[in-house]
Backbone as a printed PyTorch tensor [residue, N CA C, xyz], in Angstrom:
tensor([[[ 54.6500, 149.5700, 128.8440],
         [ 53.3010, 149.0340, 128.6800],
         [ 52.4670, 149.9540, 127.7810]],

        [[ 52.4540, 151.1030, 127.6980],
         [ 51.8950, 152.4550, 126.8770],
         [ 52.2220, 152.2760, 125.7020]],

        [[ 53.3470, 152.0620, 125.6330],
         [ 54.5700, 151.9700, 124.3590],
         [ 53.3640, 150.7200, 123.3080]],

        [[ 53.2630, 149.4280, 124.3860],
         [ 52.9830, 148.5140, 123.4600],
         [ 51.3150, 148.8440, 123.3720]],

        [[ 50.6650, 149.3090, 124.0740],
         [ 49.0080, 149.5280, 123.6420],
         [ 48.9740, 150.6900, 122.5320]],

        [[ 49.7030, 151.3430, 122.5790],
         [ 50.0210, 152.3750, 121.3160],
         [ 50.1070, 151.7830, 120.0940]],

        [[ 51.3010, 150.8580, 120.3320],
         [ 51.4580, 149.9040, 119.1900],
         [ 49.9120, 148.9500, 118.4800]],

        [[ 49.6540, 148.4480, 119.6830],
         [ 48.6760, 147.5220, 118.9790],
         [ 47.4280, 148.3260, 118.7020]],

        [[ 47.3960, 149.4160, 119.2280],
         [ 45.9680, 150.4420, 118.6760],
         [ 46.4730, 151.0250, 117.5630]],

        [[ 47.6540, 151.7310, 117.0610],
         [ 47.8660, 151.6410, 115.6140],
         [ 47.8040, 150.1470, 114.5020]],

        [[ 48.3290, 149.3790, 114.9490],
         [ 47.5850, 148.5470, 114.4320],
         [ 46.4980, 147.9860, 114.0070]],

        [[ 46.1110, 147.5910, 114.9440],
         [ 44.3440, 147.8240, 114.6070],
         [ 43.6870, 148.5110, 113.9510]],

        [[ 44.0840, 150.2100, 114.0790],
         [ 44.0460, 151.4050, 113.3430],
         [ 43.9890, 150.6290, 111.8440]],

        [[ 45.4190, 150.3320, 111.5870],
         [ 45.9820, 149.8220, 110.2720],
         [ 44.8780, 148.8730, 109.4760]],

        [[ 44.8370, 147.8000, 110.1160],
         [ 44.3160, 146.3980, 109.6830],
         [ 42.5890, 146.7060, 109.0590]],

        [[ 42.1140, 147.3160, 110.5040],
         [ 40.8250, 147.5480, 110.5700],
         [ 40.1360, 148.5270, 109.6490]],

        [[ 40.9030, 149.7370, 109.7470],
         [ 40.3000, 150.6370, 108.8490],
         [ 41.3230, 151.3980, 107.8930]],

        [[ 41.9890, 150.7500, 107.4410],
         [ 43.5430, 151.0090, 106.0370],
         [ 43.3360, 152.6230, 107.0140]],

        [[ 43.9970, 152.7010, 108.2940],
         [ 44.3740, 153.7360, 108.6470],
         [ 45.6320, 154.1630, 108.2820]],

        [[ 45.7440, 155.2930, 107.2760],
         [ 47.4150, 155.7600, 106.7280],
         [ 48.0320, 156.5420, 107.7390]],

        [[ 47.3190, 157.3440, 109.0460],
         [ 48.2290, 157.8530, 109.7260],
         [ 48.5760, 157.1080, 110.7600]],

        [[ 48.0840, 155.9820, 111.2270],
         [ 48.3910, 155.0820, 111.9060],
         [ 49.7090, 154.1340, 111.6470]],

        [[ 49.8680, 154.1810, 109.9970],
         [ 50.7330, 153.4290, 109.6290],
         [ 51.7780, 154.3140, 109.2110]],

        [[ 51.4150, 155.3570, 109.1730],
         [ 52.5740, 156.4470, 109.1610],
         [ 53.4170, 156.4270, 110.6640]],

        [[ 52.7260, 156.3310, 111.6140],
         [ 52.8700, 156.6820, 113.1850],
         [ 54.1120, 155.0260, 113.1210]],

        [[ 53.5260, 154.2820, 112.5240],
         [ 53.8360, 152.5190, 112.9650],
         [ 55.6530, 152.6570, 112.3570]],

        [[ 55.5220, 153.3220, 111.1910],
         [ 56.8200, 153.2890, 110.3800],
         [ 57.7200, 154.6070, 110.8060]],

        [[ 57.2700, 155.5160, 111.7680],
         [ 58.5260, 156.1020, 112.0550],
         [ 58.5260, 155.7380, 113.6600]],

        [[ 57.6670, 154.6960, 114.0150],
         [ 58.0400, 154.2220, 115.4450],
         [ 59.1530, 153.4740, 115.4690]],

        [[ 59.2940, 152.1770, 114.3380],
         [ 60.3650, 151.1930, 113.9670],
         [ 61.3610, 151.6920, 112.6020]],

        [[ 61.0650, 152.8330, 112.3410],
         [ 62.0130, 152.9940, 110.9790],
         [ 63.4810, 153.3340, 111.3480]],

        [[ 64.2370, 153.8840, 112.2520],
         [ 65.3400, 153.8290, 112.7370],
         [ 66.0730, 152.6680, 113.3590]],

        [[ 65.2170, 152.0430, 114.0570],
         [ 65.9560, 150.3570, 114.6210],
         [ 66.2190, 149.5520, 113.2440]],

        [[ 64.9050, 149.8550, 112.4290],
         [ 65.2810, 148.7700, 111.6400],
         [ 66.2760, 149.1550, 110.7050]],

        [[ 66.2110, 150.5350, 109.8360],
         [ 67.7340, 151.0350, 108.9630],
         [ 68.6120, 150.2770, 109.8170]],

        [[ 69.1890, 150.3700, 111.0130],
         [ 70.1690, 150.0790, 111.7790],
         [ 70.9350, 148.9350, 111.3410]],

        [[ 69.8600, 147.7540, 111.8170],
         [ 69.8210, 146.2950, 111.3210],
         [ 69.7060, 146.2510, 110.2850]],

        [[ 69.3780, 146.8680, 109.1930],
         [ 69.5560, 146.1940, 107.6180],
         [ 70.9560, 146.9350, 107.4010]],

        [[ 71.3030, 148.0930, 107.3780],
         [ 72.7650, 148.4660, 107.6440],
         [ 73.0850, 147.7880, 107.7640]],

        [[ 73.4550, 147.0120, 109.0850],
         [ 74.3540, 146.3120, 109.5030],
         [ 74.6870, 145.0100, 108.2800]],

        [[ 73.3990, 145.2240, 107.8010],
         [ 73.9580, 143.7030, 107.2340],
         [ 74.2760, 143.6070, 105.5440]],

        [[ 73.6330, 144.6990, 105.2300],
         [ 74.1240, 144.7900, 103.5490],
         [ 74.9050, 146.2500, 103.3720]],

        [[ 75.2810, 146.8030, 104.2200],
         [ 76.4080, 147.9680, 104.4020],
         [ 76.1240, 149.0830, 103.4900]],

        [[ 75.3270, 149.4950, 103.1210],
         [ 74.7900, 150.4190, 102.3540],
         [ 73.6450, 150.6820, 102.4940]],

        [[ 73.4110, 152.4530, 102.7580],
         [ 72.7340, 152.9760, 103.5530],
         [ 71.3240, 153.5150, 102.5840]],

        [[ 71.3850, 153.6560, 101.5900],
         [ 70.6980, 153.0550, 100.3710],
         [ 70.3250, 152.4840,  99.8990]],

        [[ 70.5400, 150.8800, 100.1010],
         [ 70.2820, 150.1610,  99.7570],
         [ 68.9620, 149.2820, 100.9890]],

        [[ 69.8590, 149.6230, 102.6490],
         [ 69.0810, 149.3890, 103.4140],
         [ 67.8750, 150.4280, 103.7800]],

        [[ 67.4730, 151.6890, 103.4870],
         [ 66.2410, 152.6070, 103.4090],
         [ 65.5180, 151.6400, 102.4950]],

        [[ 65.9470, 151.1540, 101.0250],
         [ 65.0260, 150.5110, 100.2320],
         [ 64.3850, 149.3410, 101.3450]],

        [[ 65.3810, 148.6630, 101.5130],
         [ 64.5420, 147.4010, 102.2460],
         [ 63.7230, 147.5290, 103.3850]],

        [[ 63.6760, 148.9900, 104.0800],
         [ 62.9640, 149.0250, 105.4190],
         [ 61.3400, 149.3110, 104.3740]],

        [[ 61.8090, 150.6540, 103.1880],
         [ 60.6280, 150.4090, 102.6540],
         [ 59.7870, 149.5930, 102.4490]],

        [[ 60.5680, 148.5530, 101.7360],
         [ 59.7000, 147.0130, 101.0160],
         [ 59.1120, 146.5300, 101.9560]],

        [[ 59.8520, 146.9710, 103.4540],
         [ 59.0850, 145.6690, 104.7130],
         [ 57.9600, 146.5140, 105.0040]],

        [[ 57.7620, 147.8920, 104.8860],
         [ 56.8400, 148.6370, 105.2800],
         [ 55.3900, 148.0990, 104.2420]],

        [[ 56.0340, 148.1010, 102.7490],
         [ 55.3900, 147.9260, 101.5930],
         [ 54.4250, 147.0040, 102.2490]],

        [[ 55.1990, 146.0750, 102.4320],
         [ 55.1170, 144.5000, 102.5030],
         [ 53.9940, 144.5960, 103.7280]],

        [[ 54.1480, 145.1980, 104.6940],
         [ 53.2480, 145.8460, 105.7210],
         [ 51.9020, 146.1540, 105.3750]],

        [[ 52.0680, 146.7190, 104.4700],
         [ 50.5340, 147.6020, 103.7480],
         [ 49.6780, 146.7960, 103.2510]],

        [[ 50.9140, 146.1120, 102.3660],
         [ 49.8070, 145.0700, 101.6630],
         [ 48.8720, 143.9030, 102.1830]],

        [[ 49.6860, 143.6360, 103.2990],
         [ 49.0070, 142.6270, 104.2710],
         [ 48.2600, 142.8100, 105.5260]],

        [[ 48.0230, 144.1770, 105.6750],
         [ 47.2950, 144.9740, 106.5230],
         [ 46.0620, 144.1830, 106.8490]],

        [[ 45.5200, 143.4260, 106.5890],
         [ 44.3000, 142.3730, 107.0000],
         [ 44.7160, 141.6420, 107.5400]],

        [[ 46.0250, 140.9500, 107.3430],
         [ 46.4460, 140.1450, 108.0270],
         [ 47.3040, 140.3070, 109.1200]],

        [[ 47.2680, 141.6460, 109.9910],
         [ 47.8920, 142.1250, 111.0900],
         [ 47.6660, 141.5650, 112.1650]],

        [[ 46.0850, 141.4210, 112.5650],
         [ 45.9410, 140.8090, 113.6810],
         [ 46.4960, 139.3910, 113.8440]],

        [[ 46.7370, 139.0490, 113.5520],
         [ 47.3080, 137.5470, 113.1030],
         [ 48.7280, 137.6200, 113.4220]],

        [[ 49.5760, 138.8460, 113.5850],
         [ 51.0110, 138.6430, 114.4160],
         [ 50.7980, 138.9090, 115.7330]],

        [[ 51.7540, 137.9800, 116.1980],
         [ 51.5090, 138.1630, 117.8250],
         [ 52.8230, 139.4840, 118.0920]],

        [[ 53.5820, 139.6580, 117.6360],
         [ 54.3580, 140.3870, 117.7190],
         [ 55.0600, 141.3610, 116.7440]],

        [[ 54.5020, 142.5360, 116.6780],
         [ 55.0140, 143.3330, 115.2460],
         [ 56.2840, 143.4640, 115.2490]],

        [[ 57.0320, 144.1580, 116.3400],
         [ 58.2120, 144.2390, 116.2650],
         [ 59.3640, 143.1580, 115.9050]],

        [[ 59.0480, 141.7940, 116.4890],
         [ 59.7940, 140.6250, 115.8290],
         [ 59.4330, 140.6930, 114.4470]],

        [[ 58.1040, 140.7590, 114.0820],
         [ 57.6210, 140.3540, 112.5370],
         [ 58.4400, 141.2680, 111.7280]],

        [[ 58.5740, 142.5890, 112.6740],
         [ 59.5000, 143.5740, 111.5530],
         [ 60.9120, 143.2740, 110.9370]],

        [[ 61.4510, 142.9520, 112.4070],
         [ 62.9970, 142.3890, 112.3540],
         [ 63.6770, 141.7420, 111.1390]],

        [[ 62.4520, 140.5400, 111.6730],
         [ 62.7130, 139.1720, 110.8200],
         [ 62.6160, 139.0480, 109.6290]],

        [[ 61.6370, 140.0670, 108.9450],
         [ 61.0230, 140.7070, 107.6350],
         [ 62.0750, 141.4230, 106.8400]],

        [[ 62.4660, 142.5150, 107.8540],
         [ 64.1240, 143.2180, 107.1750],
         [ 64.8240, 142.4370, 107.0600]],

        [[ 65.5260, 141.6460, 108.2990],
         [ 66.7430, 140.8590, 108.5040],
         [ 66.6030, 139.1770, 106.4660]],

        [[ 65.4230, 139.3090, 106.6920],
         [ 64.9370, 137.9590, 105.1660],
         [ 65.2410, 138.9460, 104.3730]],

        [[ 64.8510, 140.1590, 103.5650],
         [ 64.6830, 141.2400, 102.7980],
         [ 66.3750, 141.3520, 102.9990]],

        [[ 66.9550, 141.4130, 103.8920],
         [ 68.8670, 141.8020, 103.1420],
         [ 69.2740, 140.6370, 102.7970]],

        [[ 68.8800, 139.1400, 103.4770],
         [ 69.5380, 138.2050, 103.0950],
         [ 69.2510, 137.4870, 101.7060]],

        [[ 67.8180, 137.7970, 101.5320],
         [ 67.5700, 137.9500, 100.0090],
         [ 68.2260, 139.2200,  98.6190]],

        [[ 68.6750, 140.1670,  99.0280],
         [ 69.0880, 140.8580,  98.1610],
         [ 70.7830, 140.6060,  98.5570]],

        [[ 70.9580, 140.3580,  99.7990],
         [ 72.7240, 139.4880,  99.4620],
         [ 72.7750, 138.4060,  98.6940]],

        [[ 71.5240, 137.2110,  98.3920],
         [ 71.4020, 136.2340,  97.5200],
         [ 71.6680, 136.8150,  96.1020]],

        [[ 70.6940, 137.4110,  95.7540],
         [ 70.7810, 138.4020,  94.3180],
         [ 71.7450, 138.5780,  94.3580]],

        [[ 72.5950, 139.5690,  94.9410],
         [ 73.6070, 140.1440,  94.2320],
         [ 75.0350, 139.5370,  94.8750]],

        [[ 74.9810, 137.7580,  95.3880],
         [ 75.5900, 136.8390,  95.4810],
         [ 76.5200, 137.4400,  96.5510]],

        [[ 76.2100, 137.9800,  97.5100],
         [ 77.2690, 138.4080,  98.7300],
         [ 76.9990, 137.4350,  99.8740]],

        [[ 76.0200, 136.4780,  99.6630],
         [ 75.9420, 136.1150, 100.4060],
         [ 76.7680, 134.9400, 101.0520]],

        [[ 77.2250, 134.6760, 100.0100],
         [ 78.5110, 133.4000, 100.2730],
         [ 79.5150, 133.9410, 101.6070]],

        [[ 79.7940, 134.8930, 101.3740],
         [ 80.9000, 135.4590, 102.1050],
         [ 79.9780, 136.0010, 103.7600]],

        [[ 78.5760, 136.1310, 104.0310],
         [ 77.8950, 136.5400, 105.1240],
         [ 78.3560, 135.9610, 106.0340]],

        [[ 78.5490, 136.3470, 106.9220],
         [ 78.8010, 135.7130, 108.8840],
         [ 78.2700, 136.5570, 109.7170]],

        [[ 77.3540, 136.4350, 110.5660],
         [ 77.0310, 137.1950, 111.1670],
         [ 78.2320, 137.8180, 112.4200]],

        [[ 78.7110, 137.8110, 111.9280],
         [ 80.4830, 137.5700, 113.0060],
         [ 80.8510, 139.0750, 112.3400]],

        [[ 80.4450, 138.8140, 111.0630],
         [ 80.8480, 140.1540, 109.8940],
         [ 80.2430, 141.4260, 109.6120]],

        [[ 78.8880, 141.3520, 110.6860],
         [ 78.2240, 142.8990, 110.6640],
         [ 78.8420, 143.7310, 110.8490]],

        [[ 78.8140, 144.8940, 110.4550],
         [ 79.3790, 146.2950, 111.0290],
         [ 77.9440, 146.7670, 111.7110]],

        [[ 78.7650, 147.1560, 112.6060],
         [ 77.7200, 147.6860, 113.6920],
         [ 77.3850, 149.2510, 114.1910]],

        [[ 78.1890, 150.0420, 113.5280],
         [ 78.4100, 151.2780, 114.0070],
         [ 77.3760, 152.0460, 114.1710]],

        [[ 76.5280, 151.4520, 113.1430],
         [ 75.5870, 152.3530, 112.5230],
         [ 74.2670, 151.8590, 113.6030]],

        [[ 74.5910, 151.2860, 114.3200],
         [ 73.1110, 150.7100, 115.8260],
         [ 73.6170, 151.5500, 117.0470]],

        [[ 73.1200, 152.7450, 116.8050],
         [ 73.3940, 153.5010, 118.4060],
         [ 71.9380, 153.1440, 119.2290]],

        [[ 71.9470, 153.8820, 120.3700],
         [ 71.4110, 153.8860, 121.3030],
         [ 70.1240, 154.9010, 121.2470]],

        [[ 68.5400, 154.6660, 121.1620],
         [ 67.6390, 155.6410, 120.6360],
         [ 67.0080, 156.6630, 122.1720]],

        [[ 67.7180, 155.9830, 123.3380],
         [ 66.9330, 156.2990, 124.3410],
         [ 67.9410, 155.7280, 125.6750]],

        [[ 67.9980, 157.1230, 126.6630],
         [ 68.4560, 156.7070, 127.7730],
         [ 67.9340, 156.7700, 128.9010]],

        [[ 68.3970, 155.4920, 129.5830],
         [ 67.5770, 155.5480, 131.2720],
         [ 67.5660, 156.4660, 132.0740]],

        [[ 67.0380, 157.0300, 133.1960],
         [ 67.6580, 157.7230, 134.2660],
         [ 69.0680, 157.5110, 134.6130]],

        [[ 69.3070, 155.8960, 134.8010],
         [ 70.7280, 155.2530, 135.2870],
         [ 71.6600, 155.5420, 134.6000]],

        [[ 71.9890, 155.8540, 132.8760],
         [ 72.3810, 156.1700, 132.1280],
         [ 73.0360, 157.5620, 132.0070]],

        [[ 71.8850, 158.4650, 132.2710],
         [ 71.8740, 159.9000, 132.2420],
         [ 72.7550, 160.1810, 133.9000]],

        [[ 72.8800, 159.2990, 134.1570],
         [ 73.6370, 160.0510, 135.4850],
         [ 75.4020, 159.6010, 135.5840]],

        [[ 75.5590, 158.5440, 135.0040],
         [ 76.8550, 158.5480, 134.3230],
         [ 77.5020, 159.4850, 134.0860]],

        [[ 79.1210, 159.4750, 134.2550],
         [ 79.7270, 160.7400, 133.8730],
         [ 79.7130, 160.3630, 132.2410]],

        [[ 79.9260, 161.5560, 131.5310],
         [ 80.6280, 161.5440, 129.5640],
         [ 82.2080, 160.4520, 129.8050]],

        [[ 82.9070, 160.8540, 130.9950],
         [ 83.7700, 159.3450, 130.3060],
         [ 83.5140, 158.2650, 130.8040]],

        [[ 82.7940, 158.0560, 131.4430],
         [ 82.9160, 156.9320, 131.7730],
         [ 81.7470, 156.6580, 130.9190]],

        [[ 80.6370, 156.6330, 130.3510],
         [ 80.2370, 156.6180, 129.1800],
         [ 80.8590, 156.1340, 127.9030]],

        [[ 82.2950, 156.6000, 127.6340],
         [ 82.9300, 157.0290, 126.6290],
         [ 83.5620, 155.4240, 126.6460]],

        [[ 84.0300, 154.7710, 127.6600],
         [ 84.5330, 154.2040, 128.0560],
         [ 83.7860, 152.8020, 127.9710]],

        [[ 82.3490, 152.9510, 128.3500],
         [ 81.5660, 151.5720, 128.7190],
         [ 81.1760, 151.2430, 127.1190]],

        [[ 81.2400, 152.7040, 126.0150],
         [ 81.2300, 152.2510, 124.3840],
         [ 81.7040, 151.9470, 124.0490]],

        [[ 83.2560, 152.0090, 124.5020],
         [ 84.6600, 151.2610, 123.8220],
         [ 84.7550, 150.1230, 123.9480]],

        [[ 84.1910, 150.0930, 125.6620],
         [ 84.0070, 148.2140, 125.6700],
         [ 83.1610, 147.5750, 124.7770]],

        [[ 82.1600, 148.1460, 124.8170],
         [ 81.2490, 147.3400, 123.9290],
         [ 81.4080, 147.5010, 121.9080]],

        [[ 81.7560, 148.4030, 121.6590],
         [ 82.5780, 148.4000, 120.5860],
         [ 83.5890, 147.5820, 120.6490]],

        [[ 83.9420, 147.2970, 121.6580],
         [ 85.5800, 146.0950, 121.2330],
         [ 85.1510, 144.3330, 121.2570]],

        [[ 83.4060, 144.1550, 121.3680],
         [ 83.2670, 142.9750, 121.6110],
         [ 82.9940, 142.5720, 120.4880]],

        [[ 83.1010, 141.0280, 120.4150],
         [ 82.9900, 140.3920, 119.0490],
         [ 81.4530, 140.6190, 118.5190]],

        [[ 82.0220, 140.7780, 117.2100],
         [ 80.5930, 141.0880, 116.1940],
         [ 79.0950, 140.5810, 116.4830]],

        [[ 79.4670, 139.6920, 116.8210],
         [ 77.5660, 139.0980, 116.4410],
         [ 77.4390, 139.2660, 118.5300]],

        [[ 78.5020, 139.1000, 119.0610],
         [ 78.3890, 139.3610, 120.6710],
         [ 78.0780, 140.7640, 120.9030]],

        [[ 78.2500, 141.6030, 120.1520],
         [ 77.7920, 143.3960, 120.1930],
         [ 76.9260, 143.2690, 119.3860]],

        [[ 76.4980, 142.4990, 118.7280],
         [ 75.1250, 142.5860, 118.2480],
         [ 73.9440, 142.2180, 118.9330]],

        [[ 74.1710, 141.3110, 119.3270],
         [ 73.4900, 140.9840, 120.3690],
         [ 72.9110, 141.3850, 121.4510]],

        [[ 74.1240, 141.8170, 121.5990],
         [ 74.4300, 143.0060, 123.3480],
         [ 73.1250, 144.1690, 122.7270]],

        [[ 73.6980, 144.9530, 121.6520],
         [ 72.8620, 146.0600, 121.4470],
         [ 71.6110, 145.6990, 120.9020]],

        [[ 71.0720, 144.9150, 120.6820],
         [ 69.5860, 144.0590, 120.3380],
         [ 68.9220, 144.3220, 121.9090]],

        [[ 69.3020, 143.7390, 122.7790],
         [ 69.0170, 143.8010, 124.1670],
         [ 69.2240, 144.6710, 124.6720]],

        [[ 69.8080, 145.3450, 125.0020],
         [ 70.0870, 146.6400, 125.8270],
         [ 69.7730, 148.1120, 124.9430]],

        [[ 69.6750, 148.0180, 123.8070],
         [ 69.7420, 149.1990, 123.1430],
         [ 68.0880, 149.1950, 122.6530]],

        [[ 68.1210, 147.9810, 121.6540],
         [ 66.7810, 148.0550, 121.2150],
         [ 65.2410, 147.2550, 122.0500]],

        [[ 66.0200, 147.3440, 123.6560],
         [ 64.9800, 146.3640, 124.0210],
         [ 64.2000, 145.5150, 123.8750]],

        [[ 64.9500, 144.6300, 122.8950],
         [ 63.8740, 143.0770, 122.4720],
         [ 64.6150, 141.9510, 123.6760]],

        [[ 63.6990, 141.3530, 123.7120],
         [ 63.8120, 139.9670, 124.6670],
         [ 64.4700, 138.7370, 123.6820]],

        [[ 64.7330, 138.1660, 124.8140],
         [ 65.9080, 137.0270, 124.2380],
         [ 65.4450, 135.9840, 123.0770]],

        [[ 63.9650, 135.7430, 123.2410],
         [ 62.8170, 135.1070, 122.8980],
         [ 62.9170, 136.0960, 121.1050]],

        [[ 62.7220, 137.1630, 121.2850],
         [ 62.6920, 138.1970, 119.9890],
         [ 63.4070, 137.7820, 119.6230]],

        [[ 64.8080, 137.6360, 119.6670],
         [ 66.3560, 138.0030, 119.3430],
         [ 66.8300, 136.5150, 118.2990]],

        [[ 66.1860, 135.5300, 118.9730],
         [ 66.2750, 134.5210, 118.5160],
         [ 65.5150, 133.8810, 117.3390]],

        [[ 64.5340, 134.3630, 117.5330],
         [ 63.7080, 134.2750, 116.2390],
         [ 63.9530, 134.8980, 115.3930]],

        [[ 64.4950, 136.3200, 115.5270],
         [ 64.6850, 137.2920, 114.7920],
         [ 66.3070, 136.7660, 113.8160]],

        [[ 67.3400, 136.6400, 114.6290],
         [ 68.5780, 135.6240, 114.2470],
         [ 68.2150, 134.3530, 113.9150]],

        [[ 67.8420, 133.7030, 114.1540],
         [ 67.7660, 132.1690, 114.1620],
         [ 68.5730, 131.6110, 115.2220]],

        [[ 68.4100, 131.7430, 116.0970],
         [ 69.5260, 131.2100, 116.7680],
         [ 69.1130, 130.7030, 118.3870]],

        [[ 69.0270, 129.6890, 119.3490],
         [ 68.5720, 129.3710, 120.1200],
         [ 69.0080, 130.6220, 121.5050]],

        [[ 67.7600, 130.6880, 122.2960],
         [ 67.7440, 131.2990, 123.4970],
         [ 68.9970, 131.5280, 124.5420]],

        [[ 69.6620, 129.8630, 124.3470],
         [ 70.2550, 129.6750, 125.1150],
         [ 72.1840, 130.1130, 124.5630]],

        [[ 71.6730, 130.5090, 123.4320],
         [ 73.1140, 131.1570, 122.7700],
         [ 73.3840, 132.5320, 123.4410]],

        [[ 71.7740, 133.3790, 122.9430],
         [ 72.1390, 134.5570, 123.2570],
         [ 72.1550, 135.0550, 124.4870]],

        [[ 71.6770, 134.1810, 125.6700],
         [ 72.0740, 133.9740, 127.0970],
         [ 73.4450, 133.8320, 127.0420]],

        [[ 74.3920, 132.9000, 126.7510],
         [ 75.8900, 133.0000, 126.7070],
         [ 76.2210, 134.4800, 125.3130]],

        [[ 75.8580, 134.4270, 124.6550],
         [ 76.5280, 135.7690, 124.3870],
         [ 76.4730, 137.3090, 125.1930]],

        [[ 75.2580, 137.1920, 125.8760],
         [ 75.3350, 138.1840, 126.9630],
         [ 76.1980, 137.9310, 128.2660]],

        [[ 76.1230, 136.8940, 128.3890],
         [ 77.3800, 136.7510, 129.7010],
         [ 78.9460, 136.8780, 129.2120]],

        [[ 78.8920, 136.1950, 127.8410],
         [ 80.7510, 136.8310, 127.4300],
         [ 80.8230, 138.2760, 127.4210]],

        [[ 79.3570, 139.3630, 126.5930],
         [ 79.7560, 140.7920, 127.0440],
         [ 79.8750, 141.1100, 128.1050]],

        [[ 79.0440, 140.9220, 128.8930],
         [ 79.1550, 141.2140, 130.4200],
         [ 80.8560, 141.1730, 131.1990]],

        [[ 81.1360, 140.1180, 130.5250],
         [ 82.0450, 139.5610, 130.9380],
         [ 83.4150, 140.5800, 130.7050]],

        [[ 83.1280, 140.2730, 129.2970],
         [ 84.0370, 141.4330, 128.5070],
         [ 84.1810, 142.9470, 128.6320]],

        [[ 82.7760, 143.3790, 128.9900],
         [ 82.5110, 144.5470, 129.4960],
         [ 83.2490, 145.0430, 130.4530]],

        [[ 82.9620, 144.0430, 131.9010],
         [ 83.6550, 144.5810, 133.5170],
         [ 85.4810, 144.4490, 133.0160]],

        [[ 85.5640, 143.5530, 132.3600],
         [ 87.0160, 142.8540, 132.2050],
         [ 87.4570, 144.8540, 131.7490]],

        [[ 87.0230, 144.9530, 130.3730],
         [ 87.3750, 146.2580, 129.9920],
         [ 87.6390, 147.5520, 130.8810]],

        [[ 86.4710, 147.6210, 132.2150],
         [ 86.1330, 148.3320, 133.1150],
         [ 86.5820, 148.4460, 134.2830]],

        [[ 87.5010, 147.5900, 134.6580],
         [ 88.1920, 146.7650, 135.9790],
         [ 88.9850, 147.9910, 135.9960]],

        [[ 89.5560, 148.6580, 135.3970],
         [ 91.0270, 149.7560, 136.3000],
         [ 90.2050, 150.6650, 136.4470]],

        [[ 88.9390, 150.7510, 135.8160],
         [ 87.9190, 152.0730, 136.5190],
         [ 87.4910, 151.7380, 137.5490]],

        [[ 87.7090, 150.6130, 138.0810],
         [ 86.5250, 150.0470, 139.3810],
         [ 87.4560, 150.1030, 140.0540]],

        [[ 88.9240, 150.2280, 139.9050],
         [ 89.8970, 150.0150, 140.8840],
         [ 89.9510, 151.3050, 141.0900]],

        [[ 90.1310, 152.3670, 140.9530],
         [ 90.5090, 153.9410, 141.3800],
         [ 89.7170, 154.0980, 142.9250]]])
């Protein structure tokens, strides 16, 4: 709840009075989730810093028109996620896109729970392998939700893709997950 009044008082900051350290504060709050996700999707780590820029750019320039998102963090997403699929247009990669086809490596985890932190290192080691072994856009997913804490509602707008997908793509990880985890549960 802190997290998000922070957010929307830099904002405001932003909109209201072209606050630059506010929008400094705004772009290294989301500048790691989002590299992540443009990574993922135009595979070059260079190429995706440019595009978190442009969305930041793109940020600045429309700074009047802030109050007017109900949600920055989707607006960010969705902003990067258009910004790679437009420069895969340009430079015609996009024919070949599936979201099936992200590489994902590059979306770790920015923050752990208590529940987390009390885990042993392998079995840790273990609950990544599972989720590293799930299908592409199903570990994308997975780590959208659990990693970057957006809601299903985010996720979907942010993908295009109905609510009720990424509800079944979380139950095949889940699924896939324990399946992976089962001879640890048996000891």
């Amino acid at each position: 709840m802190q997290d998000e009044l922070q957010l929307q008082y830099w904002t405001e900051r932003v909109a209201l009075f072209n606050d630059e350290a506010a929008y400094e504060k705004l772009f290294f709050h989301f500048n790691d989730a989002l590299f992540n996700l443009a990574v993922c999707f135009v595979k070059d780590e260079a190429v995706a810093e440019e595009i978190v820029s442009d969305a930041f750019i793109n940020l600045w320039r429309n700074r009047s028109r802030l109050p007017e998102i109900e949600n920055l963090k989707v607006y960010l997403y969705v902003s990067v996620k258009n910004l790679c699929i437009k420069h895969l247009t340009r430079n015609k990669q996009l024919a070949d896109f599936n979201l099936n086809d992200l590489h994902l490596e590059k979306v770790a985890a920015t923050s752990r729970s208590p529940e987390e932190m009390m885990v042993s290192k392998e079995m840790l080691k273990y609950i990544q392998e599972a989720i590293e072994n799930l299908p592409p856009r199903c570990r994308l997913i997975f780590k959208l939700v659990r990693e970057d804490g957006l809601k299903y509602r985010e996720i979907a707008q942010i993908l295009n893709i109905s609510v009720k997908t990424i509800d079944a793509q979380m139950a095949i990880a889940a699924k896939k997950i324990m399946q992976s985890l089962s001879f640890l549960l048996k000891k």
